[in-house]
C-alpha positions as CSV (number, residue, x, y, z in Angstrom):
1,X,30.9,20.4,7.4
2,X,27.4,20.6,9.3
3,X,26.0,18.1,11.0
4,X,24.0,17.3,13.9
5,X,24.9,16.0,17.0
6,X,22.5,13.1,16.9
7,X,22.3,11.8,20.5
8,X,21.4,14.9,22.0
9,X,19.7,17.0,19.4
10,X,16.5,17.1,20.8
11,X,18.2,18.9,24.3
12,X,20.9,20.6,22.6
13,X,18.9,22.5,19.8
14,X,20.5,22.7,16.5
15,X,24.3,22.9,17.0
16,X,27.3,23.5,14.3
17,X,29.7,21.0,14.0
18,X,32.7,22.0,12.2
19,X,35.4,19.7,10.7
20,X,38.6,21.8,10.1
21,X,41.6,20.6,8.3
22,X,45.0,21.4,9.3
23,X,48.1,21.8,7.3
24,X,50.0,19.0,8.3
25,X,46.9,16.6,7.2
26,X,45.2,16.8,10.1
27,X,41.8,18.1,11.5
28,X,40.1,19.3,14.6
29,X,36.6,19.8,15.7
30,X,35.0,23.2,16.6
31,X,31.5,23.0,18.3
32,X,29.1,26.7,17.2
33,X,32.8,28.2,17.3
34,X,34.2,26.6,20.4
35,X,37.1,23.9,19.7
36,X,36.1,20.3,20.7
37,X,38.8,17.3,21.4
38,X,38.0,14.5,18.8
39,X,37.9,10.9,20.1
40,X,41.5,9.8,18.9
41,X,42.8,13.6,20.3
42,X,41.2,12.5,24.2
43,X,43.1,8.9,23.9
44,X,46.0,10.6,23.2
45,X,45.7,12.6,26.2
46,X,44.9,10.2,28.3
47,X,48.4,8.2,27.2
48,X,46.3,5.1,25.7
49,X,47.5,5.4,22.0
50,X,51.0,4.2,21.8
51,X,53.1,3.2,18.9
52,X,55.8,0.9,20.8
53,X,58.6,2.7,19.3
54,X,58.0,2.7,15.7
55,X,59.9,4.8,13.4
56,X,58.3,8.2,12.8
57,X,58.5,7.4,9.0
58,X,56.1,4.1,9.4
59,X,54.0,6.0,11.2
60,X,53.2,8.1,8.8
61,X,53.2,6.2,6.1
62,X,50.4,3.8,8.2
63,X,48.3,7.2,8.2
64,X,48.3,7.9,4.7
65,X,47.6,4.0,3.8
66,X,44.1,4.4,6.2
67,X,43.3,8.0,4.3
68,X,43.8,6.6,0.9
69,X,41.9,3.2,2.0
70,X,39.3,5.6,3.7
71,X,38.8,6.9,0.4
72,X,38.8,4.0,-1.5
73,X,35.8,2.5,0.7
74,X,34.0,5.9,0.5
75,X,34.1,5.5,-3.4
76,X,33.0,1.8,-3.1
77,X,29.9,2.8,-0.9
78,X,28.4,5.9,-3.3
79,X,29.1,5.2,-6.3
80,X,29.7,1.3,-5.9
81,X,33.4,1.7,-7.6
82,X,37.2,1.7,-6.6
83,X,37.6,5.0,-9.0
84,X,40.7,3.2,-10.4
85,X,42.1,1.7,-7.2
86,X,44.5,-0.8,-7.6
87,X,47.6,-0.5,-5.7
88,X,48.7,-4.1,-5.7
89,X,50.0,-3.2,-1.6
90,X,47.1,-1.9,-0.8
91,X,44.5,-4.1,-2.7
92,X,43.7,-7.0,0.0
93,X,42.3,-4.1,2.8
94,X,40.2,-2.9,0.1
95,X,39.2,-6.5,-0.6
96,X,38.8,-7.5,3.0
97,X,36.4,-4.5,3.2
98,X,34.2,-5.5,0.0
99,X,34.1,-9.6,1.5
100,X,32.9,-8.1,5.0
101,X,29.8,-6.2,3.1
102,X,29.1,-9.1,0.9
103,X,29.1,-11.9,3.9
104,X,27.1,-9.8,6.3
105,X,24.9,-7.7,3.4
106,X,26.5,-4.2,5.2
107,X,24.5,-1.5,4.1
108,X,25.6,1.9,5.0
109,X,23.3,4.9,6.2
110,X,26.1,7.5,7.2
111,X,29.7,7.0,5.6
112,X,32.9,9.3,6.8
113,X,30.0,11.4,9.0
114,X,31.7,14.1,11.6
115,X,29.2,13.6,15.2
116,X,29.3,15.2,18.3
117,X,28.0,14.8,22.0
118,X,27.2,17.9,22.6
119,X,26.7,17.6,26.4
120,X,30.0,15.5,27.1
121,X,31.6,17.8,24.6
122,X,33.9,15.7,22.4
123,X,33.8,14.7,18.5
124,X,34.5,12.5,15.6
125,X,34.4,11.4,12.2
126,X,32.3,7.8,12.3
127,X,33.4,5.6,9.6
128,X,30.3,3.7,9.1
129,X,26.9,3.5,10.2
130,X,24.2,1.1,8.9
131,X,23.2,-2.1,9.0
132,X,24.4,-6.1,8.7
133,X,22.1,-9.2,8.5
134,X,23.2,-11.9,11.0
135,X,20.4,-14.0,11.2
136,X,17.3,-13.0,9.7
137,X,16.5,-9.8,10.5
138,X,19.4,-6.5,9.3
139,X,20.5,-5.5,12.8
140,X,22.0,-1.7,13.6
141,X,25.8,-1.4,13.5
142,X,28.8,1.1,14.0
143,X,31.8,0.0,11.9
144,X,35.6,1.2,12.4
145,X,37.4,0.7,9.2
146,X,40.9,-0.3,10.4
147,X,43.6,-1.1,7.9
148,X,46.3,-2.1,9.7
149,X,48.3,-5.5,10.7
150,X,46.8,-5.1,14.0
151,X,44.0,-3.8,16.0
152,X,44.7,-1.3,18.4
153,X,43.9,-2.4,22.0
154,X,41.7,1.2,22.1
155,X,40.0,0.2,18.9
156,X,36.7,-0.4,21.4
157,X,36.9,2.5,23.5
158,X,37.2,4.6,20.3
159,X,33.8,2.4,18.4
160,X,32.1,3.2,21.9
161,X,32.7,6.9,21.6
162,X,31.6,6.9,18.4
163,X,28.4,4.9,19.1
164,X,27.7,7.3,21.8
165,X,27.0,9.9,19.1
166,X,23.9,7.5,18.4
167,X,20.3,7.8,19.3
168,X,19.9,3.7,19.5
169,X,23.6,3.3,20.5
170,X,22.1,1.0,23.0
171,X,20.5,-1.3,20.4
172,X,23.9,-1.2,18.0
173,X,26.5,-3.6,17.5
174,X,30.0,-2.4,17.0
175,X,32.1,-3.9,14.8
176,X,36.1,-3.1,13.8
């Protein structure tokens, strides 16, 4: 996957990102070669992501409900379809997400897009980036797709990263 490191381009230079997929389902970042610690990767680390306990089994299966939701939105923002998506559990995330883009007119720019800050070194995959109308004017926004019973108390540490990424992160909201 290329892309740029937006916040830093301009100092930086142009700079391969790399999005690599492991066997076990997950992923890691590599940096023109060099591996990079993605966002959820450095909570981890830092002992802030914790599961109180849950069964191994319900952890998993909470990952591969986000993926398949992850998807599912994807679809719904390029082509504007669920690409046959109706799990009957899993159908009031995937309506939750098309309510919030109706009530605040969401209209993504980048969707599923791997960033980089290539001075602090560290990466991620940002869910959403565009724009929602709150009053009169559409206003810049980072959105976290979450689709869980509950929001992780690092959910805004892990948006702020992200926004980081942004030139105009100063000017965006950020929304879970």
């Amino acid at each position: 996957v290329r892309a740029d490191c937006r916040r830093t381009a301009e100092r930086a230079g142009d700079v391969m990102l790399e999005l690599v997929d492991t066997e076990d389902g997950g992923h890691y970042y590599r940096l023109s070669g060099k591996r990079i610690p993605g966002v959820s990767e450095v909570l981890m680390a830092a002992g802030m992501v914790d599961f109180g306990g849950a069964p191994e089994a319900h952890i998993q299966n909470a990952r591969e409900r986000g993926k398949l939701l992850h998807l599912a939105a994807q679809e719904l923002d390029e082509r504007g379809d669920r690409w046959g998506f109706h799990d009957s559990e899993l159908e009031p995330y995937l309506k939750g997400y098309e309510l919030f883009k109706q009530d605040f007119k969401f209209s993504p720019d980048h969707i599923e897009a791997p960033m980089c800050d290539p001075i602090q070194m560290y990466a991620g995959t940002v869910d959403r980036t565009g724009t929602v109308v709150l009053g009169k004017e559409p206003e810049p926004v980072t959105v976290e797709l979450k689709f869980t019973y509950a929001i992780a108390d690092t959910a805004g540490i892990q948006l702020a990263a992200y926004n980081a990424f942004l030139p105009d992160a100063h000017r965006r909201k950020r929304l879970v």
